[in-house]
C-alpha positions as CSV (number, residue, x, y, z in Angstrom):
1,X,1.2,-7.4,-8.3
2,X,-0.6,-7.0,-11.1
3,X,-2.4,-3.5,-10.8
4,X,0.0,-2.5,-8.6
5,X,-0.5,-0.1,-5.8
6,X,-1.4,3.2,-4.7
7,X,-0.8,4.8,-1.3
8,X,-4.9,4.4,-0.1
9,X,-4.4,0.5,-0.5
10,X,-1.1,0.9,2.0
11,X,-2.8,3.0,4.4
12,X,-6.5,0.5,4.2
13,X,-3.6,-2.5,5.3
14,X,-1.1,-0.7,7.7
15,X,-4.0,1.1,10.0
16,X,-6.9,-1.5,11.1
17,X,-9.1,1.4,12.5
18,X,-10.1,4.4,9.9
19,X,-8.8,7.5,10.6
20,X,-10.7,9.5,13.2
21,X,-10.7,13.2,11.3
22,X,-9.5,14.4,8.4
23,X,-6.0,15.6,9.8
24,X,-5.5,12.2,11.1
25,X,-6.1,10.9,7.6
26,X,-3.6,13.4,6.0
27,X,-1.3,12.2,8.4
28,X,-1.6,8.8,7.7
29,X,-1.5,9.5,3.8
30,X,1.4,11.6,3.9
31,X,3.5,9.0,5.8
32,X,3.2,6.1,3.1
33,X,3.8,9.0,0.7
34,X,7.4,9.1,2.8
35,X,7.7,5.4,2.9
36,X,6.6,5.6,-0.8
37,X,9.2,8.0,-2.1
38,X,12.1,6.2,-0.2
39,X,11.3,2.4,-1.4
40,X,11.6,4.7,-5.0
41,X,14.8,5.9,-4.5
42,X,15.8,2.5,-4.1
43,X,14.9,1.3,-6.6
44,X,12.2,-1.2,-5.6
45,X,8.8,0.7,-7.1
46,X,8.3,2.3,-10.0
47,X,5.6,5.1,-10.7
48,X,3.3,3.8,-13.3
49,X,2.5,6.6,-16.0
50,X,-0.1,8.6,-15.3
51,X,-1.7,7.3,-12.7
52,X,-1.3,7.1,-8.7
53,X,0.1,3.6,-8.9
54,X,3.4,1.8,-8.1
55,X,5.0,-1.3,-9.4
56,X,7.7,-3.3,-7.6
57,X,10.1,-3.6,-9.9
58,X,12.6,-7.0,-10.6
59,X,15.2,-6.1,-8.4
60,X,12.4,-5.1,-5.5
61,X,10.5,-8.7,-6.3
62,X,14.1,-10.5,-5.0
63,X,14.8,-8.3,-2.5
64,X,10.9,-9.2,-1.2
65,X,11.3,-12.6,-1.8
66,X,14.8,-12.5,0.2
67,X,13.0,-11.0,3.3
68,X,10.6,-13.2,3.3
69,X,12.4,-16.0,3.3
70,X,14.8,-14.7,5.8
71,X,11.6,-14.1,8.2
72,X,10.3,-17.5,7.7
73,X,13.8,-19.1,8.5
74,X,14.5,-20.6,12.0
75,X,18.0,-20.8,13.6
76,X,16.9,-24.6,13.4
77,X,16.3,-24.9,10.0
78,X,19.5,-22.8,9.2
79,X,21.7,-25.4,10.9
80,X,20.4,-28.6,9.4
81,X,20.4,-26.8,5.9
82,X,24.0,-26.2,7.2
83,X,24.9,-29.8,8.2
């Protein structure tokens, strides 16, 4: 969170294997680059100055931290926090 991130980070973590040629790794690149420019337009990253890197911004940190609470949840642990 701190240095924020930068599209080679996102594809190191999303593909396990490196990419087999160069037009594999464009491909790769230029999806994030996709995933990157629509997280922007809502409003969760921020393009720091200057440099090739992205902050999540305040409203993107609750969003996150909405998700992954929803993921952890069981139906389980929905009811009894119900009851």
């Amino acid at each position: 969170m701190v240095n924020g991130l930068r599209n080679r980070d996102l594809v190191a973590g999303l593909y396990a294997k490196p990419a087999i040629d160069a037009a594999e790794k464009k491909r790769r690149s230029a999806r994030v680059s996709r995933q990157l420019r629509l997280l922007r337009a809502h409003g969760l990253l921020k393009k720091v100055a200057k440099t090739h890197r992205y902050q999540v911004t305040d409203r993107g940190r609750t969003i996150l931290t909405a998700l992954h609470a929803a993921r952890q949840a069981s139906t389980q642990k929905l009811v009894d926090l119900a009851a």
